[in-house]
Each structure stands twice: as structure tokens, then as C-alpha cells.
Biopython code that builds the backbone (N, CA, C, O; Angstrom):
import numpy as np
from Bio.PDB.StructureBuilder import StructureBuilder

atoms = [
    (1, "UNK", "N", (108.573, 113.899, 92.814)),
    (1, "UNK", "CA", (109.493, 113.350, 93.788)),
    (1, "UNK", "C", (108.912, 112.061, 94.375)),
    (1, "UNK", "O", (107.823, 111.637, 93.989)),
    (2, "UNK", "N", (109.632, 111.447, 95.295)),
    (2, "UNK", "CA", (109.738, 109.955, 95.610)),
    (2, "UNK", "C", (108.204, 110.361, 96.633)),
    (2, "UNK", "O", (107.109, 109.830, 96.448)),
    (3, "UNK", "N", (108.496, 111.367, 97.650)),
    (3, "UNK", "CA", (107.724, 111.499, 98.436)),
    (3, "UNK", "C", (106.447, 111.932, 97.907)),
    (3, "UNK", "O", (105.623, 111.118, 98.326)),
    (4, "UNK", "N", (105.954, 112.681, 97.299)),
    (4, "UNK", "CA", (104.910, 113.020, 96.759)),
    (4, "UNK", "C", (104.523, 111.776, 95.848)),
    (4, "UNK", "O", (103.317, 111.669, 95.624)),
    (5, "UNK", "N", (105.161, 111.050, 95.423)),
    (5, "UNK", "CA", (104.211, 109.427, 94.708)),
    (5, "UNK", "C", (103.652, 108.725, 96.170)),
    (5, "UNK", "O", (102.481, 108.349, 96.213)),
    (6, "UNK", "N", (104.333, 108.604, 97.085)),
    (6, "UNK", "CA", (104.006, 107.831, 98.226)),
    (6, "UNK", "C", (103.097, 108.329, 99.114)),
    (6, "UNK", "O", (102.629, 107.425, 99.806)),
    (7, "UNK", "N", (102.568, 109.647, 99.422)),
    (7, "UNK", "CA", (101.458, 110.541, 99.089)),
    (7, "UNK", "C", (100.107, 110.338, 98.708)),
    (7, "UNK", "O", (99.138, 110.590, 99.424)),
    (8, "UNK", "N", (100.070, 109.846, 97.483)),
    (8, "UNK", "CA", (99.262, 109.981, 96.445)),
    (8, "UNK", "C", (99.241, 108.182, 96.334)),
    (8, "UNK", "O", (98.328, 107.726, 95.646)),
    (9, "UNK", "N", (99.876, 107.521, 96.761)),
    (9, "UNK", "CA", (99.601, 105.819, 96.609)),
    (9, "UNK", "C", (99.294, 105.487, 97.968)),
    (9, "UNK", "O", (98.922, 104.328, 98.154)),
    (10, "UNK", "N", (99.386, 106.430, 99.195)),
    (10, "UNK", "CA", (99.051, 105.768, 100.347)),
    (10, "UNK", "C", (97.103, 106.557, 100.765)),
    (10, "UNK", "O", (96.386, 106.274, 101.725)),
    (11, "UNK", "N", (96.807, 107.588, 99.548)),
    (11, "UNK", "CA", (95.474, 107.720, 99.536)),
    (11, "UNK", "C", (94.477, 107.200, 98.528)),
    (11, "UNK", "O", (93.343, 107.676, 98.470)),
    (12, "UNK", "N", (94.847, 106.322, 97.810)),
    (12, "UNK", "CA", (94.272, 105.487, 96.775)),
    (12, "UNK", "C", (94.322, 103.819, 97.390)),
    (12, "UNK", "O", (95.208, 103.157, 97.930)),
    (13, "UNK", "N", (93.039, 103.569, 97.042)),
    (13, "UNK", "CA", (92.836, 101.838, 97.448)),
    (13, "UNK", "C", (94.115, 101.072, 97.538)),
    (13, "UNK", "O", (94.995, 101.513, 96.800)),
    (14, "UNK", "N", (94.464, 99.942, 98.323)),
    (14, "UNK", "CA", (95.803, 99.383, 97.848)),
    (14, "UNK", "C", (96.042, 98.366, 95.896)),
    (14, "UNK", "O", (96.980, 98.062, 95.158)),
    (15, "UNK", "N", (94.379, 98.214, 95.908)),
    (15, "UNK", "CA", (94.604, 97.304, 94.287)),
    (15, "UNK", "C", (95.121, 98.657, 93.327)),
    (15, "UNK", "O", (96.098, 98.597, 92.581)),
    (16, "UNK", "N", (94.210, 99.951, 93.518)),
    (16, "UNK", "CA", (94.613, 101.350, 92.380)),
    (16, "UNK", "C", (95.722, 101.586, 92.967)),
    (16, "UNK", "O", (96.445, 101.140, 92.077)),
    (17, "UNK", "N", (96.342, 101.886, 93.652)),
    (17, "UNK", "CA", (97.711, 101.687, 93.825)),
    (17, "UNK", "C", (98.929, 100.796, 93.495)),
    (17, "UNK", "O", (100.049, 101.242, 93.243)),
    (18, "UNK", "N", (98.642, 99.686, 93.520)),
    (18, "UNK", "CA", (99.413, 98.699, 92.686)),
    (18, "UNK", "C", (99.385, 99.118, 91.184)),
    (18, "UNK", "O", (100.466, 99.361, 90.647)),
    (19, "UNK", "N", (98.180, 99.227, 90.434)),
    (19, "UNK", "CA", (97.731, 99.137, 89.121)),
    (19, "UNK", "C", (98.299, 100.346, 88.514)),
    (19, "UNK", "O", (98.463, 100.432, 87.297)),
    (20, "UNK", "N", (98.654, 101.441, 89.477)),
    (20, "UNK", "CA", (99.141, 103.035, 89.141)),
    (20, "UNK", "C", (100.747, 102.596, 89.131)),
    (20, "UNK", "O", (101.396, 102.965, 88.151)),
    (21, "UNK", "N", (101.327, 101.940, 90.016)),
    (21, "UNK", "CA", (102.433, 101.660, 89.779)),
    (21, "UNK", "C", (103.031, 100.980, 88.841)),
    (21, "UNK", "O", (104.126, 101.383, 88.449)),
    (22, "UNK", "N", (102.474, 99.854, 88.301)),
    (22, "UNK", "CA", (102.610, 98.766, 87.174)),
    (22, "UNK", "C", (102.667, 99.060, 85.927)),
    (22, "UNK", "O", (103.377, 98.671, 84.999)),
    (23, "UNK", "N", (101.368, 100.201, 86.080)),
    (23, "UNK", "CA", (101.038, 101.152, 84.718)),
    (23, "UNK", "C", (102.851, 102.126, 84.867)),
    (23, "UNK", "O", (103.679, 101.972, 83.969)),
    (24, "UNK", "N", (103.136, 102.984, 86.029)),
    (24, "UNK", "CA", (104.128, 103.778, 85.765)),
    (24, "UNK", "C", (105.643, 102.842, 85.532)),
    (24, "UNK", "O", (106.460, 103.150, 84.664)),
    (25, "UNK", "N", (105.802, 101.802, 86.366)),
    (25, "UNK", "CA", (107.433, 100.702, 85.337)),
    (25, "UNK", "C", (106.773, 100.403, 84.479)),
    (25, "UNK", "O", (107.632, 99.870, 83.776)),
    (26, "UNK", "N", (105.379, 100.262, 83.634)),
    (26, "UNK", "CA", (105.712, 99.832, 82.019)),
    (26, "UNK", "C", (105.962, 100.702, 81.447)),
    (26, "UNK", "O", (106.718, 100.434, 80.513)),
    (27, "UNK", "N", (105.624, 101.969, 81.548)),
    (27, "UNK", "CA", (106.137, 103.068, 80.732)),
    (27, "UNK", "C", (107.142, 103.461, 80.239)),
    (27, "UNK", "O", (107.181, 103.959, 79.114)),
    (28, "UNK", "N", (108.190, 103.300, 81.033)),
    (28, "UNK", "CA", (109.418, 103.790, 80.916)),
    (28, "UNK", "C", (109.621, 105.295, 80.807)),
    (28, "UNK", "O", (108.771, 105.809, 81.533)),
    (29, "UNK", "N", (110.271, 106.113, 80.299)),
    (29, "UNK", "CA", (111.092, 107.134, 80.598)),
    (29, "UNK", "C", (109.979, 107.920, 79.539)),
    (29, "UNK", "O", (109.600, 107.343, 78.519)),
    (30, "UNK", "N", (109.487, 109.342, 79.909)),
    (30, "UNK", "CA", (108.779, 110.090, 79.625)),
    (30, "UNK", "C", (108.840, 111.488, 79.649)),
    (30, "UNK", "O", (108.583, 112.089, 80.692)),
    (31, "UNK", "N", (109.196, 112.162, 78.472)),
    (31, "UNK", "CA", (109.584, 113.795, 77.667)),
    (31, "UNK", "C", (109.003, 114.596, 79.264)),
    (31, "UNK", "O", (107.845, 114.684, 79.672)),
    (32, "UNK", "N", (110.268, 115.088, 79.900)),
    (32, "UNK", "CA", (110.309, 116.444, 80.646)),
    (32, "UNK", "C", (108.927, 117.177, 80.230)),
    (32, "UNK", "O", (108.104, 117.155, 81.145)),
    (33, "UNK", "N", (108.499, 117.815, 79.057)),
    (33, "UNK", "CA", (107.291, 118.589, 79.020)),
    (33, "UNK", "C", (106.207, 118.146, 78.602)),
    (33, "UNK", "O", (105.195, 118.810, 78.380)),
    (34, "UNK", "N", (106.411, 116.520, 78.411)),
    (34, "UNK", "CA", (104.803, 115.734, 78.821)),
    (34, "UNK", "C", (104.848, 115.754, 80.459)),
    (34, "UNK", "O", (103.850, 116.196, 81.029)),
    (35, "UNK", "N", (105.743, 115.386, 81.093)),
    (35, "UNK", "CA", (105.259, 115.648, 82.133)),
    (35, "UNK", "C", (104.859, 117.083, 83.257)),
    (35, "UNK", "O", (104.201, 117.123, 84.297)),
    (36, "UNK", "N", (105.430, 117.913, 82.656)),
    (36, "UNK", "CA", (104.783, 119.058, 83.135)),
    (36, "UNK", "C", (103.874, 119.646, 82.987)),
    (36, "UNK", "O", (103.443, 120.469, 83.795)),
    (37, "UNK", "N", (103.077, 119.187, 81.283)),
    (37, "UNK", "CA", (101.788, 119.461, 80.860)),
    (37, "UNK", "C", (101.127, 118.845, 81.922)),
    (37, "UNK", "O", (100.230, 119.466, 82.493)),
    (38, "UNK", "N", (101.496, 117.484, 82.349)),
    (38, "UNK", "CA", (100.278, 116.725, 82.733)),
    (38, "UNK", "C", (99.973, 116.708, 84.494)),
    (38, "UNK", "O", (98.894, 116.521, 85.057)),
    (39, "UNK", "N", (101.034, 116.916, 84.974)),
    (39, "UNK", "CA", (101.394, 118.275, 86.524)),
    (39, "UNK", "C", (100.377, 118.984, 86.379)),
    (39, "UNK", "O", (99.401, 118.669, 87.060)),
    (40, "UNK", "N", (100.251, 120.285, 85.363)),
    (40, "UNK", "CA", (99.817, 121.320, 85.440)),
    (40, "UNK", "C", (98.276, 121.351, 85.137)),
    (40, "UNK", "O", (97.648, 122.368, 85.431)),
    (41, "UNK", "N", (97.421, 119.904, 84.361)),
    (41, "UNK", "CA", (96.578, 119.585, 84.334)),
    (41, "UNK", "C", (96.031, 118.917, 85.616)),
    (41, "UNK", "O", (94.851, 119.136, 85.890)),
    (42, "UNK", "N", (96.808, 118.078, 86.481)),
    (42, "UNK", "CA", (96.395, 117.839, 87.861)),
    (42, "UNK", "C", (96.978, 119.029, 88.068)),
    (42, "UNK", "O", (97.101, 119.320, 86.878)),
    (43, "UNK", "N", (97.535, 120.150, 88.761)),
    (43, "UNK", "CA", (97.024, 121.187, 89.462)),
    (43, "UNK", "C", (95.437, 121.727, 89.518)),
    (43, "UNK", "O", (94.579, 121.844, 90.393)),
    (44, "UNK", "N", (95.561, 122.031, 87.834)),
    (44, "UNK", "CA", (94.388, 122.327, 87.772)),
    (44, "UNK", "C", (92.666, 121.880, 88.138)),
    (44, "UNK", "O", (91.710, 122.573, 88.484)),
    (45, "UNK", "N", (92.832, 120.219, 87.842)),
    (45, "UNK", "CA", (91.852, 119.909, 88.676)),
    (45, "UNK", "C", (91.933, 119.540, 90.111)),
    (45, "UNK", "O", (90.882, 119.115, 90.590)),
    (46, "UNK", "N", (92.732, 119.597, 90.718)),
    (46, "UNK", "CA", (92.729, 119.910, 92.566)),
    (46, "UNK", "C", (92.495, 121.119, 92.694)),
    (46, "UNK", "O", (92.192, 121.475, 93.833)),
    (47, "UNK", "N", (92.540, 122.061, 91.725)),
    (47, "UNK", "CA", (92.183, 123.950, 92.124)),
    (47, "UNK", "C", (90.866, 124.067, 92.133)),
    (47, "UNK", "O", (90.227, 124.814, 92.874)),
    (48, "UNK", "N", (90.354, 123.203, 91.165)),
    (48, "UNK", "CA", (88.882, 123.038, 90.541)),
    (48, "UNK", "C", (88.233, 122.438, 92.106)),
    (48, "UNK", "O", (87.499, 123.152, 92.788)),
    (49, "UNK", "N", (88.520, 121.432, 92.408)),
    (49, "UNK", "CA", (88.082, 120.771, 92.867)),
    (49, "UNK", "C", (87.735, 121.241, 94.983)),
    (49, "UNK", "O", (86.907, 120.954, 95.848)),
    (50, "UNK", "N", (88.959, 122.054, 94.852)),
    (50, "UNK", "CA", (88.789, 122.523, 96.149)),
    (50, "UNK", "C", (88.148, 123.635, 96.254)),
    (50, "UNK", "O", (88.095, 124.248, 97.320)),
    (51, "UNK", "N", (87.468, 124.118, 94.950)),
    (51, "UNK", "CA", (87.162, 125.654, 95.097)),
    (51, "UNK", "C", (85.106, 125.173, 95.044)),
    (51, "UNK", "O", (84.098, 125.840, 95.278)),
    (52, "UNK", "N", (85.321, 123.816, 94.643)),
    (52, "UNK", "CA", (84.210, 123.333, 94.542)),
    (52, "UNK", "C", (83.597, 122.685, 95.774)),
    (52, "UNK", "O", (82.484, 122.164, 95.845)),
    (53, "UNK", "N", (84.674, 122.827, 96.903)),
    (53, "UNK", "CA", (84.676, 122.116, 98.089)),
    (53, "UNK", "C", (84.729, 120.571, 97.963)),
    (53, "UNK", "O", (84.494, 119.894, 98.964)),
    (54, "UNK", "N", (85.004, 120.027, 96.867)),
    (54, "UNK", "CA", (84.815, 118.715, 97.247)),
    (54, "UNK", "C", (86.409, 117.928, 97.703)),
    (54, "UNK", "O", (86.594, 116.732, 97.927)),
    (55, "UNK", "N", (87.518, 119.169, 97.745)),
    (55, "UNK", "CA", (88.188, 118.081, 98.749)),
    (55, "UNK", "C", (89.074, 119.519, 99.311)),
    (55, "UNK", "O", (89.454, 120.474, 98.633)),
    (56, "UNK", "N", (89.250, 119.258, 100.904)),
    (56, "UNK", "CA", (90.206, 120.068, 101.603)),
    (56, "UNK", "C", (91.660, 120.105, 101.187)),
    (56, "UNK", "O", (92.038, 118.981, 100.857)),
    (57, "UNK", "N", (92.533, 120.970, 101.103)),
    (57, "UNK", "CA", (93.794, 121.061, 100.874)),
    (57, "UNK", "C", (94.529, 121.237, 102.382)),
    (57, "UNK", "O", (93.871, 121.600, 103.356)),
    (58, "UNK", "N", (95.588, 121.018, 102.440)),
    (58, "UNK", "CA", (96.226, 121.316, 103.872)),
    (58, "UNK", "C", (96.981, 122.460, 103.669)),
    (58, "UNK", "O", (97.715, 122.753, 102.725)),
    (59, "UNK", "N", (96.631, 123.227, 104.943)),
    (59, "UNK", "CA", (97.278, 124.392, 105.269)),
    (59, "UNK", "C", (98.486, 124.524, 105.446)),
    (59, "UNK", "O", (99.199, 123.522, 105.404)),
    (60, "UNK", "N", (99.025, 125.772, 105.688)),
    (60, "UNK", "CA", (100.348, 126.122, 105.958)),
    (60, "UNK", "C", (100.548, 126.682, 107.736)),
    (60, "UNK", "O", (100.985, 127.727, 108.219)),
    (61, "UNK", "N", (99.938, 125.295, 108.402)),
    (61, "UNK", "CA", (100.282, 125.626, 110.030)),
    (61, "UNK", "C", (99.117, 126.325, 110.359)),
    (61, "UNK", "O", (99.015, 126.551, 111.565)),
    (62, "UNK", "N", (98.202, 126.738, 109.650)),
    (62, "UNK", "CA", (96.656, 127.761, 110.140)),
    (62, "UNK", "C", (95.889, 126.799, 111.160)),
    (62, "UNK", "O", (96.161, 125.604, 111.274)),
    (63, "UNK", "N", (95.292, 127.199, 111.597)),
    (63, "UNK", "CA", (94.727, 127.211, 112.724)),
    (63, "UNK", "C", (93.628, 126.036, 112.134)),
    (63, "UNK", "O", (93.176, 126.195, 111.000)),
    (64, "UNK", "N", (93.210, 124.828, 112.965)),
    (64, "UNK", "CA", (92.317, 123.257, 112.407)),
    (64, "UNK", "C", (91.117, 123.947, 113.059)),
    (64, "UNK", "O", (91.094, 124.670, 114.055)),
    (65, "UNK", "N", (90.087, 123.531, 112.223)),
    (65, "UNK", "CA", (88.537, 123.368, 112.635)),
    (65, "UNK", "C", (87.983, 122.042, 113.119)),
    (65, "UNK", "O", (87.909, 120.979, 112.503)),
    (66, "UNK", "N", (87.642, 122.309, 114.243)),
    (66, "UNK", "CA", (86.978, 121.066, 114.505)),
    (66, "UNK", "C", (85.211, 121.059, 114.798)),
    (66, "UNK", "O", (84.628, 119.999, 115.024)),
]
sb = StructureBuilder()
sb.init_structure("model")
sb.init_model(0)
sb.init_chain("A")
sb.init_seg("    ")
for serial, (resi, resn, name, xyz) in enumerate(atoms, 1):
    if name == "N":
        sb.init_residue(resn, " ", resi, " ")
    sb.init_atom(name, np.array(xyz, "f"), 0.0, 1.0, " ", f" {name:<3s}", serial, name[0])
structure = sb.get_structure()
């Protein structure tokens, strides 16, 4: 979705952000189950990655540590 790209481009440098976008209009239009393979491969390394602690996920309203 629109919102989840804007997400993900407002936590990346502003140049890798440009360069992610430029890269996604040259592409053009891309097979429904390439893109869900490749979803399900980023799931997988944000699962990896938070279980490794190296990045927090946000909760569902739970209670913040400070």
C-alpha cells in the first residue's frame, strides 16, 4: 500500500530513498507472486532481525519502556 511505501522511504536516507523510488518507476508492472515471494522474504528478515534484537517492532498499544 501507498502508506506502508511512505513508511519505509521516510526511514531510509533521503538519497536511498530517491534511488528506491527511481529503481521502483523503472520497473514497471510486476507478477502478483513475485511480489509476494519477495513480501514474505522481507517478513522474514524483520522476524530474523527482531528476534536478534537488532531492531524494535511496534506494539499493539502495550505499555512503552523508558
Amino acid at each position: 500500500s501507498q502508506d506502508l511505501r511512505e513508511k519505509i522511504f521516510k526511514n531510509m536516507s533521503q538519497r536511498a530513498s530517491e534511488m528506491m523510488r527511481e529503481d521502483l518507476e523503472s520497473k514497471g508492472p510486476v507478477r502478483l507472486s513475485e511480489v509476494e515471494a519477495q513480501q514474505k522474504q522481507i517478513l522474514q528478515i524483520v522476524r530474523r532481525l527482531a528476534d536478534e534484537g537488532q531492531i524494535v517492532l511496534g506494539g499493539k498499544g502495550e505499555d512503552s519502556f523508558v
